[in-house]
Backbone bond lengths (Angstrom), bond angles and torsions (degrees), N, CA, C in turn:
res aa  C-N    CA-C-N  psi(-1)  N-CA   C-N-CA  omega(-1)  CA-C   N-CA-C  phi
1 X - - - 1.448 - - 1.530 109.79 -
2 X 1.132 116.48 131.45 1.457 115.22 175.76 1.815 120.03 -89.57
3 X 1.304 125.32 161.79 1.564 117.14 -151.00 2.136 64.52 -152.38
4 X 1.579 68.94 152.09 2.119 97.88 169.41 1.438 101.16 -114.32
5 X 0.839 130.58 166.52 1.513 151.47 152.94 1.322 129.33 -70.89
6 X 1.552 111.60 81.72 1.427 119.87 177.39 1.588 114.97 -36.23
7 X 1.371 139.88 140.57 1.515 124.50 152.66 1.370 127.79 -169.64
8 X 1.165 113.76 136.43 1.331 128.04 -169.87 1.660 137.12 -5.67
9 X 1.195 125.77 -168.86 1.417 108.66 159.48 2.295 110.98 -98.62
10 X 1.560 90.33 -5.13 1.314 111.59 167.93 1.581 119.98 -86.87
11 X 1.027 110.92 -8.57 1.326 129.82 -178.27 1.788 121.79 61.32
12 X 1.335 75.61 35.24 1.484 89.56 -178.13 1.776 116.30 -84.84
13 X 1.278 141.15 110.76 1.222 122.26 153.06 1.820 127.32 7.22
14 X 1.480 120.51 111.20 1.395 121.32 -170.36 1.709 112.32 -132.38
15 X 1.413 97.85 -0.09 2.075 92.94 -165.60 1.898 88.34 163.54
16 X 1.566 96.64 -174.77 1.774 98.48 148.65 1.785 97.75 -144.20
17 X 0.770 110.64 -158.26 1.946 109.67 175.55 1.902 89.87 -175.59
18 X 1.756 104.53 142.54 1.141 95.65 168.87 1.431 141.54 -63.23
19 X 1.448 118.89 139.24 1.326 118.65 -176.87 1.745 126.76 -42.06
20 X 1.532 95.77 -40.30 1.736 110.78 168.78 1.576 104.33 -45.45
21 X 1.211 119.93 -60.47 1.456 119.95 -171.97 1.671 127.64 -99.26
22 X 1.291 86.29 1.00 1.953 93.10 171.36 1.669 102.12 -34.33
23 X 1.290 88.98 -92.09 1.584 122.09 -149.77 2.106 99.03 -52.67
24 X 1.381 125.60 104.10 1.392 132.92 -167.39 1.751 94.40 -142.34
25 X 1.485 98.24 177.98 1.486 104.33 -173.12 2.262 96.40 -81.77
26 X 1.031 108.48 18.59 1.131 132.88 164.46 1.308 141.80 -157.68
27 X 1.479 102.07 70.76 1.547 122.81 -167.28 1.277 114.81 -94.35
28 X 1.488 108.30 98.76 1.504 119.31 176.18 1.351 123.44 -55.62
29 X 1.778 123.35 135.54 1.153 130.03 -179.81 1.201 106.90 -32.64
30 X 1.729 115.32 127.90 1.273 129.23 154.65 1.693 135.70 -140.32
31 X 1.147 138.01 178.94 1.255 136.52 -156.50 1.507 91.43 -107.14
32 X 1.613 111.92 138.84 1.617 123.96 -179.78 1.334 87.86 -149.27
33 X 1.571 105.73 -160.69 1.318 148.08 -179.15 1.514 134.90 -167.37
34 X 1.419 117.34 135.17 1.527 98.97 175.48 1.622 88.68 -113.56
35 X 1.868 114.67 177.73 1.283 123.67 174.38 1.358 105.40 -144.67
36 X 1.248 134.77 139.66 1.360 147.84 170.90 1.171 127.26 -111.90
37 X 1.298 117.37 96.39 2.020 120.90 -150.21 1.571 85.53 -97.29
38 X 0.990 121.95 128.74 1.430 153.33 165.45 1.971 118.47 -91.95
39 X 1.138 129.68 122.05 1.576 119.91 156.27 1.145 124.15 -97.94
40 X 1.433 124.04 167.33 1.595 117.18 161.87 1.151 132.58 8.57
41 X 1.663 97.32 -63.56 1.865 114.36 -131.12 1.967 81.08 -94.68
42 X 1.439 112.86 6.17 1.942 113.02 -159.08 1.400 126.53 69.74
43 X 1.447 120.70 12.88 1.492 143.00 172.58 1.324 95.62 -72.98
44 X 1.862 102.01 121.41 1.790 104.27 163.10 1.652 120.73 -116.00
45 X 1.284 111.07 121.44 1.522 125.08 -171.23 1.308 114.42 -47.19
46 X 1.511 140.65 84.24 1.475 138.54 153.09 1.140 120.98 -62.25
47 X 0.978 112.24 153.23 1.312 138.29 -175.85 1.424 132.72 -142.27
48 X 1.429 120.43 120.83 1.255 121.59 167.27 1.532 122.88 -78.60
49 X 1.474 103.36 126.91 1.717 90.63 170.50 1.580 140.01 -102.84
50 X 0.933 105.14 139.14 1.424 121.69 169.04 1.280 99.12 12.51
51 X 1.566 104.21 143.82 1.830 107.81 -177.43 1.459 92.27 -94.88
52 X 1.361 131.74 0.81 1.650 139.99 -144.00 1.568 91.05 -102.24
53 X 1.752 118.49 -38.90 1.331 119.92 -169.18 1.687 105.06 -60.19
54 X 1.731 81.71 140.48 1.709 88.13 172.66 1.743 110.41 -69.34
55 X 1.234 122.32 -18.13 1.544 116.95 -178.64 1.125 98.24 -127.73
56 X 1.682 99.91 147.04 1.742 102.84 177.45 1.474 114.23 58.38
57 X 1.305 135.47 33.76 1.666 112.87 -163.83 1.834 87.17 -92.26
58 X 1.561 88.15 157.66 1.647 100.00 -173.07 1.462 120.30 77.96
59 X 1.446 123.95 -17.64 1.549 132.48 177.09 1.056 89.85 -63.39
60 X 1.637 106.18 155.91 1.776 140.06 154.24 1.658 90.68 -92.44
61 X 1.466 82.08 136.87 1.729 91.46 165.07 1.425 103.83 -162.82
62 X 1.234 117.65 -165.47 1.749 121.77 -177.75 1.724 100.37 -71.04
63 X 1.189 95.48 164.69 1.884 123.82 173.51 1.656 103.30 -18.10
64 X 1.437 108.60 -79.29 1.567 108.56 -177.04 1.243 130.24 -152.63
65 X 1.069 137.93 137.86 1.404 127.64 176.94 1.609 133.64 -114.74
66 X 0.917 123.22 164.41 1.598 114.16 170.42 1.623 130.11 148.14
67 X 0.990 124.48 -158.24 1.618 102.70 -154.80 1.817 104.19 -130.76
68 X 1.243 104.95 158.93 1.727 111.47 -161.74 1.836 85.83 -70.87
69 X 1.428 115.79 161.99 1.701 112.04 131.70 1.214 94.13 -77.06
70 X 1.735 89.67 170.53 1.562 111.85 172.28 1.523 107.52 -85.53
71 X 1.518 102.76 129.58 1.476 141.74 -164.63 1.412 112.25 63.06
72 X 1.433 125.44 27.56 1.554 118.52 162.82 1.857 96.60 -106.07
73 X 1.353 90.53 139.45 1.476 126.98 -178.84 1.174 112.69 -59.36
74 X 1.265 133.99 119.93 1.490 140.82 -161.00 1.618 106.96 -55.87
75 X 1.489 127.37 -38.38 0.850 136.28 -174.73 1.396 121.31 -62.14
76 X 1.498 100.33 -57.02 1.660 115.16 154.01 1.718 123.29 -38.65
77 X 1.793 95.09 -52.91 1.765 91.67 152.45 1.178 134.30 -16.96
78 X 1.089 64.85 -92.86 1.881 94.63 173.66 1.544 108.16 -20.97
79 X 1.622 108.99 -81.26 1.495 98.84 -166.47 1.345 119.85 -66.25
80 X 1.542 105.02 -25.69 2.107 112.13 175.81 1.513 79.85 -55.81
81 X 1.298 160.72 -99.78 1.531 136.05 -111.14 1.904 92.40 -81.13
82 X 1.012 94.49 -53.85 1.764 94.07 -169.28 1.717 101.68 -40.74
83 X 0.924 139.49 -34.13 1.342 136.55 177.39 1.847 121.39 -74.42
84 X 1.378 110.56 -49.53 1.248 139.58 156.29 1.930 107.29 -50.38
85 X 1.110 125.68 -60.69 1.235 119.68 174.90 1.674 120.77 -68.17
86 X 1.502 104.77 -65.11 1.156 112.56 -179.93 1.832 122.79 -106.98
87 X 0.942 120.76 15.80 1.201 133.38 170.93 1.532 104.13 66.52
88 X 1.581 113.96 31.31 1.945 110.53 -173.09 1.726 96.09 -100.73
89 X 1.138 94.66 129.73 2.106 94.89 151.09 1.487 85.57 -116.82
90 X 1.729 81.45 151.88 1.501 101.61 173.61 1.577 83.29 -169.14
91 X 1.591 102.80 150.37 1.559 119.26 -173.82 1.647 94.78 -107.18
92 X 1.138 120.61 -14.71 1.526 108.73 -172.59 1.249 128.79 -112.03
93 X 1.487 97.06 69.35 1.485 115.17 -179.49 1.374 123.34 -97.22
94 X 1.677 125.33 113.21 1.473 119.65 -176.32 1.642 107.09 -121.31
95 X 1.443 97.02 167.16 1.600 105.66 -163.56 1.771 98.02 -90.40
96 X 1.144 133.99 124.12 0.963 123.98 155.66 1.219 127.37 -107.38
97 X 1.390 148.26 -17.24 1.254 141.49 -166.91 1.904 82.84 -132.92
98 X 1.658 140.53 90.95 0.784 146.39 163.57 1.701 136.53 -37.84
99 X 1.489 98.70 -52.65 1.643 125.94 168.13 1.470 109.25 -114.71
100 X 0.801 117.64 55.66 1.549 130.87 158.14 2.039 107.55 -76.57
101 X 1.381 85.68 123.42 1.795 93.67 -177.62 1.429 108.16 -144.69
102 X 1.558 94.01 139.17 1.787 93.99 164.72 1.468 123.80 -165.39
103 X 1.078 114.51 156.59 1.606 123.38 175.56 1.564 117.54 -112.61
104 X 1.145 105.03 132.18 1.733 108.11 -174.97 1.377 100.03 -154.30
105 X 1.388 112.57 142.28 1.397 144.27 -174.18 1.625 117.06 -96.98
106 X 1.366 134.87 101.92 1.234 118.60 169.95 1.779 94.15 -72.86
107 X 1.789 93.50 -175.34 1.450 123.52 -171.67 1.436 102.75 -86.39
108 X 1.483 128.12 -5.67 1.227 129.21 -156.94 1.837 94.91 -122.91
109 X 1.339 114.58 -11.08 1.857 133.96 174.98 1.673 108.94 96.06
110 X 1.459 102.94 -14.24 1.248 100.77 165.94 1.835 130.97 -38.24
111 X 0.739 120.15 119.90 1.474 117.95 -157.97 1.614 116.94 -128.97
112 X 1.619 117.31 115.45 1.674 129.31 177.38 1.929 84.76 -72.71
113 X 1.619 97.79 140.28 1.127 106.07 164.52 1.710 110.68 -143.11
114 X 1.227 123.91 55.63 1.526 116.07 -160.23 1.327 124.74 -130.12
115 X 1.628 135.23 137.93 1.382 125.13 160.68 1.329 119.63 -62.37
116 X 1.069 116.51 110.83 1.790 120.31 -174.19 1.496 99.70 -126.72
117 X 1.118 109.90 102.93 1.525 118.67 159.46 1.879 116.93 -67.80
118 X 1.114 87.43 151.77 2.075 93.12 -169.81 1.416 113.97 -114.26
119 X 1.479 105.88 121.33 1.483 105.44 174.57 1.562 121.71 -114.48
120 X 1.189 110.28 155.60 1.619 107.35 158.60 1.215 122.83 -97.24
121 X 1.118 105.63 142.08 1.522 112.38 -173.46 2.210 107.72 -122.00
122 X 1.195 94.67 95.77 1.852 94.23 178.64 2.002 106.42 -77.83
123 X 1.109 103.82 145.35 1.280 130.58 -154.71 1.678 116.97 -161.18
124 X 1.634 96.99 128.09 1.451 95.35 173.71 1.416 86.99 -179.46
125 X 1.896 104.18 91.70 0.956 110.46 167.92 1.911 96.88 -149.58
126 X 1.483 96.02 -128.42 1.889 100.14 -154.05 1.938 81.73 -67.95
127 X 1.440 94.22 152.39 2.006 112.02 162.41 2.119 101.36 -36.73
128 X 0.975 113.66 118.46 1.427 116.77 152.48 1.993 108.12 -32.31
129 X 1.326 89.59 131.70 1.763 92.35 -177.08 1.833 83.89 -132.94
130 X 1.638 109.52 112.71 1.679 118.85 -154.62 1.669 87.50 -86.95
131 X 1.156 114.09 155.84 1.749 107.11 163.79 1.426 89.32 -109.01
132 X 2.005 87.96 133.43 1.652 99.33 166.37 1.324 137.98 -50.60
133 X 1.128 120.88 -12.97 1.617 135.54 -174.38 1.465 98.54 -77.51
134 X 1.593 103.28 -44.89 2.029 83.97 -169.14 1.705 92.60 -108.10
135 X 1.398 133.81 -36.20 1.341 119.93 -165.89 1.522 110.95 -124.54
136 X 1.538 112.24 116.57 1.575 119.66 154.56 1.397 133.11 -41.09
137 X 1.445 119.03 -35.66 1.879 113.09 -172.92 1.864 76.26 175.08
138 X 1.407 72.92 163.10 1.534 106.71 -171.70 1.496 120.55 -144.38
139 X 1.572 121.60 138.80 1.149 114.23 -177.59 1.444 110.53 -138.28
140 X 1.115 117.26 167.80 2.008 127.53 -177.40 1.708 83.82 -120.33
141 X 1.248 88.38 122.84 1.831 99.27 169.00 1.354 91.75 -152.02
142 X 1.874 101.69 139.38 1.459 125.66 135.95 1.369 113.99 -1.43
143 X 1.927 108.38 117.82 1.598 87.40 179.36 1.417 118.15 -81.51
144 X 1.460 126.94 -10.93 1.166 144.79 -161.78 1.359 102.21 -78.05
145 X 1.432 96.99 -63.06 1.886 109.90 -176.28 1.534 104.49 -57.29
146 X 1.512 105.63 -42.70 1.689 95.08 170.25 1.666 129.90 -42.96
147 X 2.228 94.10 -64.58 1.393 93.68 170.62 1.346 121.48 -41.12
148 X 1.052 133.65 -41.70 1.321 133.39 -111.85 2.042 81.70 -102.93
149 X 1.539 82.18 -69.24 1.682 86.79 -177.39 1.769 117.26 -50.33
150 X 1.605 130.23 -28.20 1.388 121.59 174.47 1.826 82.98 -58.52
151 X 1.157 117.79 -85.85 1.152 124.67 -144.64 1.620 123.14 -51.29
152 X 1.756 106.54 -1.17 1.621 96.98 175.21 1.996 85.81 -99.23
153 X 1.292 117.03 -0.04 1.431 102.21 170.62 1.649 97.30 103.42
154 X 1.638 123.87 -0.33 1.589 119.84 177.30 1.167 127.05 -88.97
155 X 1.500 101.76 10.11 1.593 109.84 -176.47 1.195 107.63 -138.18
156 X 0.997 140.56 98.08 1.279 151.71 -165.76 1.667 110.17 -67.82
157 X 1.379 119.83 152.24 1.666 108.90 -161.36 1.505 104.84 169.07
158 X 1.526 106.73 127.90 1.434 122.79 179.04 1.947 109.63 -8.50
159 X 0.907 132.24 163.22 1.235 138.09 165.89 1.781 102.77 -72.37
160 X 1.213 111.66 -54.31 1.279 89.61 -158.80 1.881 107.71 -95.66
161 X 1.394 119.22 22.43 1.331 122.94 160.23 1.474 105.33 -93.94
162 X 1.514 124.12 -22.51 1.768 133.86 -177.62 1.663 89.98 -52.64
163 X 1.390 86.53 -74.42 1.941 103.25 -176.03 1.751 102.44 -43.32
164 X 1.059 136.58 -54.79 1.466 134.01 -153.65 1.589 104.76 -72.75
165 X 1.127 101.59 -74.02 1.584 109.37 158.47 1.703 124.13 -24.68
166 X 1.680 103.82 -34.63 1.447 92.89 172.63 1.639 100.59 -72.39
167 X 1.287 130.67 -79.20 0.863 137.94 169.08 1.586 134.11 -20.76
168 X 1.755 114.39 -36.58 1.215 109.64 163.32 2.125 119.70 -72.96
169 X 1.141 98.29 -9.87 1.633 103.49 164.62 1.145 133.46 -77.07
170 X 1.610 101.51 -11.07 1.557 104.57 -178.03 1.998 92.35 -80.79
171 X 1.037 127.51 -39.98 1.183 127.01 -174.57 1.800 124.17 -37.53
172 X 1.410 107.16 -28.82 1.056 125.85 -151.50 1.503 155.77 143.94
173 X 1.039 151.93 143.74 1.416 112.79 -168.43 1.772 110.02 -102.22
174 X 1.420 121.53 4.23 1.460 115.88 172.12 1.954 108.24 -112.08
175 X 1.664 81.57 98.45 2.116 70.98 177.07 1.424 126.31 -34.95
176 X 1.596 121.96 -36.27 1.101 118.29 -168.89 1.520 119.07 -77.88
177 X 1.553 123.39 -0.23 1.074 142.49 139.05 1.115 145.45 -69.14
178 X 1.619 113.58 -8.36 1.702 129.54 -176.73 1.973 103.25 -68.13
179 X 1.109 95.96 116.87 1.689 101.57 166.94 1.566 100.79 -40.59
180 X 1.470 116.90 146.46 0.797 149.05 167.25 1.766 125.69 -103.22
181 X 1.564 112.02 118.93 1.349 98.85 -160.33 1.376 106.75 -95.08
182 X 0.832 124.77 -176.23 2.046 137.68 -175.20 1.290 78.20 -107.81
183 X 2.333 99.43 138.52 1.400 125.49 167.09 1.611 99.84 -50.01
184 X 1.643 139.72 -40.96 1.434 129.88 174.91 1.931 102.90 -28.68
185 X 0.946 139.90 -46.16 1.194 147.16 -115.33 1.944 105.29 -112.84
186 X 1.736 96.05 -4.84 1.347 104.72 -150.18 2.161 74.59 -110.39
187 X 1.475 113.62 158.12 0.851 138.47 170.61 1.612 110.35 -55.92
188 X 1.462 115.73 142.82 1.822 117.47 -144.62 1.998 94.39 -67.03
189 X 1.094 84.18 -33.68 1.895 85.25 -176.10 1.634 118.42 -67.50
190 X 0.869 100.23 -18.90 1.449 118.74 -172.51 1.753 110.65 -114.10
191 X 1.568 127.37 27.11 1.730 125.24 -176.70 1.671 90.69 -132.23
192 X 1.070 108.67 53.54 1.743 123.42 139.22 1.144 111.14 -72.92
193 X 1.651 118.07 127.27 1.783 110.22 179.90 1.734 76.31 -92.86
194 X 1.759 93.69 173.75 1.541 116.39 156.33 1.840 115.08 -57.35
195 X 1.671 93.56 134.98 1.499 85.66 -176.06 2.089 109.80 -82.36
């Protein structure tokens, strides 16, 4: 059974609770992640998810998301789902938006409540092969035309990729140029280096 990482309003480590039953119309702070896989050409991989997911199912949102075990290294995260979802390894994954947080309400009260720090992940290898369980279809889009279109409101997209996306633009306009932050930088529950 898999468990998330309960944690504070300090973001400190507090418990874990299973992943099956986290997410309720009272979903206690917990530790996640989003990832933003980038190629060459500056194309970033969206994805719609699964109509099967208990949150968001059927949304477009960024590359991938999802949550550490307790005491695996966000980074390690990172690539365990990116492989598991979309069938990508890639070693060059950096944190860019460190304290990234948010709360969002589905229509049903279901409720995201989590510190999810945001990484990029550069990539340019085999086509993404999505597993049906977590992702419906997948696309390579323009990162610009991407930003650009969530943010005049013409592209419709998870709540908390709306928010990220604002914020990943302030960085710059070539992902593969976004500063990269030091694990120091990541919330106390979450500054496991790679072993």
């Amino acid at each position: 059974m898999e468990h998330v990482v309960l944690v504070d309003e300090a973001g400190r480590a507090v418990g874990t609770e299973p992943k099956a039953t986290v997410h309720t119309t009272a979903t206690p702070l917990h530790l996640a992640f989003s990832a933003y896989v980038f190629d060459g050409r500056g194309r970033l991989l969206v994805t719609r998810r699964a109509r099967e997911k208990p949150t968001w199912p059927g949304v477009w949102t960024n590359s991938c998301c999802g949550h550490p075990a307790p005491d695996e290294p966000l980074h390690e995260a990172v690539r365990r789902r990116l492989h598991h979802e979309l069938g990508i390894d890639s070693s060059d994954v950096g944190l860019v938006l460190p304290d990234f947080r948010y709360h969002a309400v589905m229509d049903s009260g279901i409720t995201e409540n989590e510190i999810c720090p945001v990484f990029r992940v550069l990539y340019d290898g085999p086509q993404p092969v999505p597993n049906p369980e977590e992702v419906d279809d997948v696309e390579w889009i323009d990162w610009a035309t991407f930003a650009e279109n969530v943010a005049s409101g013409y592209r419709s997209v998870s709540p908390w990729c709306r928010e990220q996306v604002r914020q990943l633009r302030r960085l710059g306009p070539d992902p593969a140029g976004w500063p990269v932050a030091p694990v120091t930088a990541l919330p106390p529950a979450a500054q496991r280096t790679t072993r």
